[in-house]
C-alpha positions in Angstrom: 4.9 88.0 -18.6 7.2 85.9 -21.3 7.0 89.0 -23.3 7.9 91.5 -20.6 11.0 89.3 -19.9 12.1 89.1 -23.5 11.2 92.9 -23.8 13.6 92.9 -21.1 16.6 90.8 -22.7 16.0 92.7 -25.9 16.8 96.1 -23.7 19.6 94.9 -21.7 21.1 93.5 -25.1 20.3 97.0 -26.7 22.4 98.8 -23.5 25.4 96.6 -24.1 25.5 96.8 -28.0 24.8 100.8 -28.1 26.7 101.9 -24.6 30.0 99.8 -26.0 29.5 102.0 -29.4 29.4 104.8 -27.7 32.1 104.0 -25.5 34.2 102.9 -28.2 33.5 105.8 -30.1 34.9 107.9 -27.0 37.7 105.5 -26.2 40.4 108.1 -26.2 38.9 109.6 -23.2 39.2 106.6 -21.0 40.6 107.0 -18.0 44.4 104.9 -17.4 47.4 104.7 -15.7 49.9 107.5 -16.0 51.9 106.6 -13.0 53.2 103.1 -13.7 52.4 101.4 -10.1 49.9 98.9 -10.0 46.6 99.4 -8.7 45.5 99.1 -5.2 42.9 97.5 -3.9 40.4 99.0 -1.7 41.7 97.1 1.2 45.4 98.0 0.9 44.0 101.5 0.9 42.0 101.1 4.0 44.4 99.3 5.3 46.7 102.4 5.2 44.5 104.7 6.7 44.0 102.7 9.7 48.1 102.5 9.7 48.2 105.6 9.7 45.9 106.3 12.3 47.0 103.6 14.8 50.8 105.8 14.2 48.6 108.9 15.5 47.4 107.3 18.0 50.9 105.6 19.3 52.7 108.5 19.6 50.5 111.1 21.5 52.4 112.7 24.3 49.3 113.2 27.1 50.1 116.3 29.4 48.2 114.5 32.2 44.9 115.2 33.8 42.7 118.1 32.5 46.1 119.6 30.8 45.5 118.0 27.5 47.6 116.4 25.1 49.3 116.8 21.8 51.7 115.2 18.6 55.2 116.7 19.1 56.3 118.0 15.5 58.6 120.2 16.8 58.5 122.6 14.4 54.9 123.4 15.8 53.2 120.7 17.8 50.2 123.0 17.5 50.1 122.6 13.9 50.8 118.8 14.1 47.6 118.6 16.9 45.2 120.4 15.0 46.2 118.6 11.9 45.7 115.1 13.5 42.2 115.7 15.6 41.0 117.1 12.3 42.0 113.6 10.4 40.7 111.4 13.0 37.7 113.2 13.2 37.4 113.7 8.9 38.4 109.6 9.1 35.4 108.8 11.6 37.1 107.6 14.6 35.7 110.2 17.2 33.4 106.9 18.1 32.9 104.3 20.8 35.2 101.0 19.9 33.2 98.5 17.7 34.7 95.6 18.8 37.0 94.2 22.0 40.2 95.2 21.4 40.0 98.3 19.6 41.8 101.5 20.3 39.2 104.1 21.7 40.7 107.7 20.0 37.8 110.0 22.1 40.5 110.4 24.9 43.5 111.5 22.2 41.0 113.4 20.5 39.2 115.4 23.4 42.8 116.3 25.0 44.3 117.4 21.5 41.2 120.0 21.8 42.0 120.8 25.2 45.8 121.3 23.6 44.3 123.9 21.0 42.3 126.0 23.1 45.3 126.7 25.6 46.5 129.0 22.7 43.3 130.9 22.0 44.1 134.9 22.6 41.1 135.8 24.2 40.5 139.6 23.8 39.1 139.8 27.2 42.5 139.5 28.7 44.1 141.4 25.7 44.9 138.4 22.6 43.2 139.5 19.4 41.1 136.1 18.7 43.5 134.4 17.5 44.7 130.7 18.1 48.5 130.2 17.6 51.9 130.0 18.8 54.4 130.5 16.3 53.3 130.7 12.9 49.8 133.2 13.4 48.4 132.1 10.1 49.1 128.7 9.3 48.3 127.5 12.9 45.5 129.8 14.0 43.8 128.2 10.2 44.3 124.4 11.4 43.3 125.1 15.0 39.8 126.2 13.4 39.2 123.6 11.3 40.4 121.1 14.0 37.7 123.3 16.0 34.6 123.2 14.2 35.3 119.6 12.9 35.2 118.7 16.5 31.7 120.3 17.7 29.8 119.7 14.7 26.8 119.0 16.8 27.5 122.3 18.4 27.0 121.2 21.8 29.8 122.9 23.5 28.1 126.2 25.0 28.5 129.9 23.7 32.2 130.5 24.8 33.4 128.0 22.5 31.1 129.0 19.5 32.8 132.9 20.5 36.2 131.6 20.5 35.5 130.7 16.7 33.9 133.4 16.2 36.8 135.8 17.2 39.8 133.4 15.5 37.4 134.3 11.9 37.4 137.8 12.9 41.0 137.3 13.6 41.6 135.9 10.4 39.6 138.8 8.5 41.3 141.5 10.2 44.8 140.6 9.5 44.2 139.8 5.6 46.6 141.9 3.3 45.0 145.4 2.6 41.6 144.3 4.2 39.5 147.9 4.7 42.5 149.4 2.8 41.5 152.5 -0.2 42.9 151.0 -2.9 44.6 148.2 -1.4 47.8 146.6 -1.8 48.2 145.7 -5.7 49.2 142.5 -6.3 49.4 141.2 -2.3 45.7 142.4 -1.8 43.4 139.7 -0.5 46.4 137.3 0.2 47.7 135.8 4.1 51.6 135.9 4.8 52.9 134.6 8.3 52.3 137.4 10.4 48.5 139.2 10.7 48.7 142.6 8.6 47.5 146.0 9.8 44.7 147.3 7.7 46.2 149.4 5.1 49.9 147.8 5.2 51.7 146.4 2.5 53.2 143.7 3.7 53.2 141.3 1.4 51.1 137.9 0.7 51.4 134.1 -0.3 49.5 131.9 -1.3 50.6 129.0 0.9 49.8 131.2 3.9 46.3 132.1 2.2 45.7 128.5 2.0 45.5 127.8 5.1 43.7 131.3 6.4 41.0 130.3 3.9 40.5 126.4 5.6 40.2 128.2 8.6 38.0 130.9 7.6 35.7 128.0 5.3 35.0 125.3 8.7 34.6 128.9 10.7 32.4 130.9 8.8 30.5 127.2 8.1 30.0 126.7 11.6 28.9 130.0 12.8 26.2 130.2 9.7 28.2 132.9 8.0 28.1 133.6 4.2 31.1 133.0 2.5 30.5 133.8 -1.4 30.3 137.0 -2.0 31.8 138.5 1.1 34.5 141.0 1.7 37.3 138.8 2.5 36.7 136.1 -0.3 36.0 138.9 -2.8 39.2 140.3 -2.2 40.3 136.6 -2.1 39.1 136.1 -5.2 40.8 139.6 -6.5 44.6 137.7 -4.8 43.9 134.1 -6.9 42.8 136.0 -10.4 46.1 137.6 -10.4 48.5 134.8 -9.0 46.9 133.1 -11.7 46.6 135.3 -14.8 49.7 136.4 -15.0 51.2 133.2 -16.7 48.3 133.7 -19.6 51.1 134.7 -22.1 53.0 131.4 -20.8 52.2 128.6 -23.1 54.0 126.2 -20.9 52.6 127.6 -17.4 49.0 129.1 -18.6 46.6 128.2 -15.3 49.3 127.4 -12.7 49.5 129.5 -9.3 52.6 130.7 -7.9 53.9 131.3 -4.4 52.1 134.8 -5.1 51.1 137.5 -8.1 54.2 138.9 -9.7 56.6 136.1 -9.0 57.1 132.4 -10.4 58.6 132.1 -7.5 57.3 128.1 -5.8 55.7 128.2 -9.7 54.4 124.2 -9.0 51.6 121.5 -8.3 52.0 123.0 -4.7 50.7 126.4 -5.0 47.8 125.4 -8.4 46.6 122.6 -5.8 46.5 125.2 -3.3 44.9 127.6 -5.6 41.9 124.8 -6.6 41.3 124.7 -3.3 41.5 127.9 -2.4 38.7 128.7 -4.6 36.5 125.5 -4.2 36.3 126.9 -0.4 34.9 130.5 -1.5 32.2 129.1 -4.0 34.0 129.8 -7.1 34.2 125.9 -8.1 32.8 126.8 -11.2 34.9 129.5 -12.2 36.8 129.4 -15.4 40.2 129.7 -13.5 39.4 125.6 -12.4 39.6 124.2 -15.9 42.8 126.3 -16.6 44.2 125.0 -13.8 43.5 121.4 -14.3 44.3 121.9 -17.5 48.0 122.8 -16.3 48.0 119.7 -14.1 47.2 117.2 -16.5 50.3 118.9 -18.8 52.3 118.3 -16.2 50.5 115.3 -14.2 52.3 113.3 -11.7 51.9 112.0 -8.6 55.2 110.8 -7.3 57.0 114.2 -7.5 56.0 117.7 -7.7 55.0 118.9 -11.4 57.1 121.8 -12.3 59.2 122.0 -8.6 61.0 120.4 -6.1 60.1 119.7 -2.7 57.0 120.0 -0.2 56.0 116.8 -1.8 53.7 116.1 0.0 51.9 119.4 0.4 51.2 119.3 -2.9 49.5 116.0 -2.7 47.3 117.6 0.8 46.7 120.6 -1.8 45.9 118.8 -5.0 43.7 115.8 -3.9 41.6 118.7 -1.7 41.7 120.9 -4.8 40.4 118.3 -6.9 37.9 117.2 -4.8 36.5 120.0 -4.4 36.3 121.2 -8.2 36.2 118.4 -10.1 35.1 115.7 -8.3 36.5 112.6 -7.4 34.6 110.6 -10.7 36.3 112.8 -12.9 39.8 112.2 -14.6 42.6 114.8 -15.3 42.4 114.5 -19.2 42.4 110.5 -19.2 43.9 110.0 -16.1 42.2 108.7 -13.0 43.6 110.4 -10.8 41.6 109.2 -7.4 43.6 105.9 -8.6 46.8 107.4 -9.3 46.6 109.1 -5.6 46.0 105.8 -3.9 48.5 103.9 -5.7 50.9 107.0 -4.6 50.1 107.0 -1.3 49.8 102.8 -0.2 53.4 102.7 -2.2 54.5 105.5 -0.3 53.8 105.2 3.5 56.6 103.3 5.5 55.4 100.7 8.0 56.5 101.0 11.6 59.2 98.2 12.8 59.2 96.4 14.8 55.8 95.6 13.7 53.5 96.8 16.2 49.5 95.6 16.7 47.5 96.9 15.3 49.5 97.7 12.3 50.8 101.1 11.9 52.1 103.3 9.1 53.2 106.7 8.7 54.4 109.8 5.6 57.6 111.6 5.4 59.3 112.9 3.1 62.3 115.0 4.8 61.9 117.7 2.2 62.9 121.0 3.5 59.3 122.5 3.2 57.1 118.9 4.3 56.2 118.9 7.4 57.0 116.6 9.9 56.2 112.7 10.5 53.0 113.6 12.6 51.6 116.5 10.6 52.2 114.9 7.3 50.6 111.4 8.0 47.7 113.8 9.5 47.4 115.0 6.2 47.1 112.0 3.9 44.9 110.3 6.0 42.4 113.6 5.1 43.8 113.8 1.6 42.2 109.8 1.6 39.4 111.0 3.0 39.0 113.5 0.8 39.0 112.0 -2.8 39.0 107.8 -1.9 34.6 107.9 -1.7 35.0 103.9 0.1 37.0 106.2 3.0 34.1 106.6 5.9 34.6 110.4 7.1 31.8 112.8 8.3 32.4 115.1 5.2 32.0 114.0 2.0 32.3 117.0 -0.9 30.7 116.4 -4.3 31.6 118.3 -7.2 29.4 119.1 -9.9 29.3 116.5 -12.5 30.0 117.8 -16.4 26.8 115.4 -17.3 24.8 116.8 -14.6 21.4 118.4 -15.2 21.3 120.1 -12.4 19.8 123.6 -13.4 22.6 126.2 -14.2 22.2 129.0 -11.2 22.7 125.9 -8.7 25.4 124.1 -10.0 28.4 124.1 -7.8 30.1 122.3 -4.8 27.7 119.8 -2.2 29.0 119.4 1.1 27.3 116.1 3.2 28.2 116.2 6.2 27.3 114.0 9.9 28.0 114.3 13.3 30.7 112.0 14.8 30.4 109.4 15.5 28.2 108.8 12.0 30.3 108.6 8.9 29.8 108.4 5.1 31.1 106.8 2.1 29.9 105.4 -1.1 28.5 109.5 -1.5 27.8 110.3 -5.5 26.0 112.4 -7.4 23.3 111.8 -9.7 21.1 113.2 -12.3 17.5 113.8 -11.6 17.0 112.0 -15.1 17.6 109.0 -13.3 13.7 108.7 -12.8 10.4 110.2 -13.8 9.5 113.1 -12.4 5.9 115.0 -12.4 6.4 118.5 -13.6 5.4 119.9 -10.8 8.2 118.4 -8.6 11.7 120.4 -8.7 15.1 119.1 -7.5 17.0 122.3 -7.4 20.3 120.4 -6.8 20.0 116.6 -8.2 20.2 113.5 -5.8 22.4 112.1 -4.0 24.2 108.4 -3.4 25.0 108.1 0.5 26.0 105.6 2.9 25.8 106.4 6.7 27.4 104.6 9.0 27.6 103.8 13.2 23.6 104.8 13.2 23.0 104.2 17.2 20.6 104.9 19.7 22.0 106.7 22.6 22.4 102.8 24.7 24.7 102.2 21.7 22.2 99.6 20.0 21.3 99.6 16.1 18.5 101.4 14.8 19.4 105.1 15.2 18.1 108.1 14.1 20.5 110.8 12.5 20.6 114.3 10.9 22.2 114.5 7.1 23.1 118.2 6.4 23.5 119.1 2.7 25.4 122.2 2.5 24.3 123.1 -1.2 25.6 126.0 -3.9 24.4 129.7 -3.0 22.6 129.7 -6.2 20.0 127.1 -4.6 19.1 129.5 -1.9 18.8 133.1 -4.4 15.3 134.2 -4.8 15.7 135.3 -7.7 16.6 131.8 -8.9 13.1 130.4 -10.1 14.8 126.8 -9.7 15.7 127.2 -5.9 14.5 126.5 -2.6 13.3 129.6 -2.2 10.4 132.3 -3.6 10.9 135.6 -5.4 10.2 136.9 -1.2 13.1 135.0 0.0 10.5 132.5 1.9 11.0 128.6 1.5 8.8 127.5 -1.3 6.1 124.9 -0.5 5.7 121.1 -0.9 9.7 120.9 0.9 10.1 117.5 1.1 12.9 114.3 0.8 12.3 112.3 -2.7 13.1 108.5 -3.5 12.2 106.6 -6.4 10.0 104.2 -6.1 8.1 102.2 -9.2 10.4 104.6 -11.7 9.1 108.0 -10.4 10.5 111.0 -7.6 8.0 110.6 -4.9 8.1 112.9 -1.9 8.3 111.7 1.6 6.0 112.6 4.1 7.6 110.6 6.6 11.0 111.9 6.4 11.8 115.3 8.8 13.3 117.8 6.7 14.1 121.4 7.0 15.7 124.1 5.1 18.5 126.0 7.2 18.2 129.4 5.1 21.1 131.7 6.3 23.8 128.6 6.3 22.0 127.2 2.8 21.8 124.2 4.2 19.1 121.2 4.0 18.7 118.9 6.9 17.3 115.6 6.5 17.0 113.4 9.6 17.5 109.7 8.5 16.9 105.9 11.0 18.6 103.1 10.5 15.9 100.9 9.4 13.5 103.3 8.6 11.3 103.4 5.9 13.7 105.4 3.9 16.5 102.5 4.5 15.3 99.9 2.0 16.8 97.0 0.1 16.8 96.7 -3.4 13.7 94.7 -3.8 11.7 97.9 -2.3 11.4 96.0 1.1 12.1 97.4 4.9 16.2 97.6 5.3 17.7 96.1 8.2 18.7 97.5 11.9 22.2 97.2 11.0 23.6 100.2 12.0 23.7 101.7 8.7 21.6 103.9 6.4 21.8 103.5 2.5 19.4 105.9 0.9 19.8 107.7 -2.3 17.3 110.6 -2.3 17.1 114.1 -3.4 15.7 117.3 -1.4 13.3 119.4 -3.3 9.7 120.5 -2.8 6.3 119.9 -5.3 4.3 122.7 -6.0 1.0 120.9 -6.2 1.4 120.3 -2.6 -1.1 122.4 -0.2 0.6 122.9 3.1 4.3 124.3 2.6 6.4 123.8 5.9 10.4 123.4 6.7 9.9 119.9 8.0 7.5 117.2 7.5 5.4 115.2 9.6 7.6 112.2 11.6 4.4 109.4 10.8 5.9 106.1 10.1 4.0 105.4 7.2 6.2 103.0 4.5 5.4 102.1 1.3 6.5 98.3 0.7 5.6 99.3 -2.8 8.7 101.1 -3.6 11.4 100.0 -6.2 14.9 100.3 -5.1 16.6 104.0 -5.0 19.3 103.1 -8.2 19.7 105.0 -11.4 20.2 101.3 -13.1 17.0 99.5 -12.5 17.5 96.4 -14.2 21.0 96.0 -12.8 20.0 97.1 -9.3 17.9 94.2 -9.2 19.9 91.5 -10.6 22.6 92.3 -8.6 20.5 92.9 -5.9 22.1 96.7 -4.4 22.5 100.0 -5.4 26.0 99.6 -4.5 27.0 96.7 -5.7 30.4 97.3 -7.8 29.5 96.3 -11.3 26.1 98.2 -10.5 28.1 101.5 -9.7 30.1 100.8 -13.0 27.0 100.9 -15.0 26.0 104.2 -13.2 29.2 106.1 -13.8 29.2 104.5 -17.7 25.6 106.3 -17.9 26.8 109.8 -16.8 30.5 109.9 -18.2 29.4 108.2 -21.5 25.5 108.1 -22.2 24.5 111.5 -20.8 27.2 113.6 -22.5 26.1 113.4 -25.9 22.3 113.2 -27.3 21.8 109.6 -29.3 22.8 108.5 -25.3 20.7 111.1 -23.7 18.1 109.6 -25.7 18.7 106.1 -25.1 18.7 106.9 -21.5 15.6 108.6 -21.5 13.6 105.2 -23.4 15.4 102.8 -20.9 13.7 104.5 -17.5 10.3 104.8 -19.5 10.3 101.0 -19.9 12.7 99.5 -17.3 10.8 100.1 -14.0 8.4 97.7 -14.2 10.5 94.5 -15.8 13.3 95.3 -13.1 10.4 95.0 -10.4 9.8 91.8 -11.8 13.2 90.7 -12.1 14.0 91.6 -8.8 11.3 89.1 -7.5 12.8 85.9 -9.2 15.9 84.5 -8.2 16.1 82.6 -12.1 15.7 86.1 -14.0 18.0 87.9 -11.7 20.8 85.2 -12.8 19.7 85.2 -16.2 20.3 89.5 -16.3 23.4 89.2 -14.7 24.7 86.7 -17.6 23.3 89.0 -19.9 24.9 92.5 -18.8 28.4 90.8 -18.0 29.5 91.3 -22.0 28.8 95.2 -21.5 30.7 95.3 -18.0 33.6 93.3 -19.6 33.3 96.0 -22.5 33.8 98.9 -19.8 36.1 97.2 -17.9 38.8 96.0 -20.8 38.2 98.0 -23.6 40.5 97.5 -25.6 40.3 93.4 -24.8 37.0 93.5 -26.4 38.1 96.0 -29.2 40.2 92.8 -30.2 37.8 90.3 -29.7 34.9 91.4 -31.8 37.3 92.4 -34.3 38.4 88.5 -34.5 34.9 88.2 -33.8 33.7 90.3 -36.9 36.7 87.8 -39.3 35.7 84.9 -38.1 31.3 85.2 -39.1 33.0 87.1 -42.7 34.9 83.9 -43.0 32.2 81.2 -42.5 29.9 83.7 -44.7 32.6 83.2 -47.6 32.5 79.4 -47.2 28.4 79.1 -46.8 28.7 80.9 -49.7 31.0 79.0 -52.0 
């Protein structure tokens, strides 16, 4: 065992010496400040969000009994309702109060529905689907994603699941040139303010397209409804290709979007975030026009203005922290900045605090720009641009971009959606590689794993110990059949073996006791998860705790040596106390003794941004989960050794964290042993 432990030492020595080579060797990548504000802490940023929330929640005008209730922005209190049910449902407060005291938002949130619906044009009594009062587009867009957010369980009966239904159709039908020979030129595929007749030429925007696309994304989403690939995001597609392009000959503006094709008109952060977005939502995440784009954003990067324009400040930031998130990723910089960072240290600076001071606390966003919505709608929308990009934010959406060091097979890279049902939330959701263990070859994991958090994990009497469905709304590509590294056989029927993988003792292992299924036309994976269950475990491989919460990296996928090929596994309780914690680090997982314990999550992102993007890491990576596994096992077991790895990773997470700090002091390092060899010497 003395050997295993120094084999041990010797290893995490080896990480620190060659990741801080590697990393020094790639310094001019590292992610800083461009902004000049100092860095918020986690807490200054939660405590923000629930600022903002408690402002929501202070100023709701209630209609009364059964009438509803909404947020009076006056230049649409329709927009400014949908807007803030959708961020205190995307910020996880559609849930019973935790503790005496708290503010119960089910009420503000159940009326604000009530609110929406009185707009809906029902074509039974002549409307055409739509759900609006001024402004057709941008409102009928919010009210479906408000919608949808709202019955995620879909629990609320056929009429409502029509009413979506119709607003999509509503939305579809009154696209620019939609069913149109030969279309519109440059407006074809686009939204303005008004729905257009089929065949008109009535112009198009991209700030109205934005929003028609949310609502058509969370509508076509709920109903099960492709969305890549279809007529209206082809055409879509057709609208942002030549917005875009047409700056190509533009050295200065080459990947920027503009308030529509043919005009720099609005030419800005605005209408580029809107454009990310716009095509993260139709499955083109991976399309060439992203990295132009970012590429125009980090030439003109800021966060306390608008690059290239003035006004609708914060529109852009809604639009660029959603466009971002949804392309890139929230682990990824723009260039070297970290921009997740940069938006938080924006928005915390940023917010004004309500005086007198009220209790709880409460904040709120305005700008009084011309084009900014008001007080209501635009605290709404930070609190979801938070959610969005901050991963520590609980919501019941989490996106997850594809990683540039993943090794997730080509035709399935793309966007992942996780998404719960209020009142569960997540945070703390990555992505990993499937490198991160062994695997048998005849195990696939078409779309990588997953890091995940879940969060208010009842039983119906409100007690700990709960039982929950994850959906993982994963890239079309997973679901092709023509894809030999999908979920699905050259017939189109699920392939056999479907199960939910851990890692346990270094190696994927399928789960027999985890209920999974494949949703085929919504290309979705379901994965139903208990608090405490045997796929809740703590880092020394042991049962996790009723606590409410489920933390369980895993991956879907499916092994081929398996006999009996079904959609869902058998619910047996069988748990193997065997099984090594679910982290990518082994040896730091169990000095530190989680998954997600900060310096642990450090290591993990250092592996993927630094190690797994160039081969002499690659390598290294692959040697260290060969021969890790069993020493971390070990470590894990003895309080002594777990102390004594911790001391002896802490010069490689110094390294990562102050770079430069340590460039300095093994240079003073390196004079000082060249100066007492000199002397020995003489």
């Amino acid at each position: 065992m003395k050997k295993l432990i120094l084999k041990g030492v010797i290893i995490c020595s080896a990480v620190a010496v060659i990741g801080l080579l590697l990393f020094f060797n790639h310094f001019n990548k590292t992610a800083v400040s461009a902004i000049g504000l100092t860095p918020v802490t986690d807490q200054q940023v939660a405590d923000a969000v629930a600022g903002g929330q408690t402002y929501l929640f202070n100023n709701f005008t209630d209609q009364g009994a059964g009438l509803g209730g909404y947020w009076n922005d006056s230049s649409s209190p329709l927009a400014a309702t949908a807007s803030a049910v959708a961020a205190l449902i995307e910020t996880g407060m559609y849930k019973a109060p935790v503790n005496p005291g708290d503010l119960d938002y089910r009420p503000l949130i159940d009326k604000g529905i009530i609110y929406i619906k009185s707009f809906y044009k029902d074509p039974a009594t002549g409307g055409d689907g739509g759900i609006y009062n001024y402004s057709w587009t941008y409102e009928n867009g919010l009210s479906l994603v408000a919608l949808c957010l709202y019955d995620g369980a879909h629990t609320q009966g056929a009429a409502y699941s029509q009413m979506i239904q119709n607003a999509v159709n509503s939305l579809i039908a009154g696209q620019a040139a939609n069913g149109a020979a030969g279309g519109c030129d440059s407006y074809d595929g686009g939204w303005t303010y008004s729905a257009q007749t089929p065949g008109s030429c009535g112009g198009a925007d991209l700030s109205n397209t934005q929003f028609a696309t949310m609502g058509l994304y969370y509508g076509s989403r709920y109903l099960g409804q492709d969305i890549k690939g279809s007529a209206w995001a082809t055409a879509l597609l057709g609208f942002l290709t030549r917005d875009q392009s047409q700056f190509d000959g533009d050295a200065a503006n080459v990947g920027a979007f503009s308030y529509y094709p043919g005009t720099t008109s609005f030419l800005a952060g605005t209408m580029t975030g809107g454009g990310l977005w716009s095509l993260a939502m139709i499955g083109e995440d991976q399309n060439p026009m992203v990295a132009k784009a970012v590429t125009w954003f980090n030439n003109h990067y800021m966060w306390n203005g608008v690059p290239g324009d003035s006004g609708a400040y914060y529109y852009f930031v809604f639009a660029m922290s959603k466009g971002l998130t949804g392309t890139i990723g929230s682990g990824a910089t723009v260039g070297t900045n970290a921009w997740v960072q940069d938006l938080k240290d924006t928005l915390v600076t940023n917010k004004t605090d309500v005086t007198p001071a009220t209790i709880p606390a409460s904040n709120y966003w305005y700008s009084g720009a011309g084009l900014d919505p008001q007080q209501f709608t635009t605290t709404a929308w930070m609190l979801m641009s938070l959610a969005f990009a901050d991963i520590n934010i609980e919501g019941t959406q989490k996106f997850l971009a594809e990683d540039p060091a993943s090794d997730t097979p080509d035709l399935n890279k793309g966007l992942v959606t996780l998404e719960s049902t209020a009142p569960v939330t997540i945070n703390a959701a990555m992505r990993g590689n499937i490198a991160r263990a062994a695997k048998a070859k005849e195990i696939t994991l078409p779309v990588g794993s997953f890091d995940f958090t879940l969060n208010n994990v009842k039983k119906p009497d409100g007690s700990n110990g709960g039982t929950t469905v994850l959906s993982i709304k994963v890239p079309d590509g997973a679901f092709d059949k023509n894809n030999p590294d999908g979920f699905l056989d050259n017939n189109g029927v699920l392939k056999k073996g479907l199960k939910w993988f851990k890692i346990e003792g270094g190696s994927w292992n399928g789960q027999a006791n985890i209920l999974i299924e494949a949703d085929i036309p919504t290309k979705t994976i379901k994965v139903t998860l208990t608090d405490g269950g045997p796929e809740d475990r703590l880092p020394d491989g042991s049962q996790g705790p009723v606590d409410g919460k489920v933390v369980d990296p895993g991956a879907p996928g499916f092994d081929s040596g398996e006999a009996a090929a079904t959609s869902t596994t058998s619910t047996t309780s069988a748990d193997n106390k065997n099984a090594f914690p679910q982290a990518s680090c082994f040896i730091a997982t169990a000095a530190f003794g989680s998954a997600m314990a900060p310096d642990v999550v450090l290591l993990q992102q250092f592996r993927d941004h630094w190690l797994l993007t160039n081969a002499p890491g690659r390598a290294f990576v692959n040697f260290y989960y060969r021969v890790s596994p069993p020493m971390a096992a070990y470590i894990a077991g003895h309080e002594g050794l777990r102390t004594a790895t911790r001391v002896a990773l802490t010069p490689m997470i110094f390294g990562i964290k102050h770079p430069l700090a340590t460039v300095v002091m093994m240079f003073f390092l390196i004079l000082a042993a060249a100066a007492v060899y000199r002397r020995r010497k003489a």
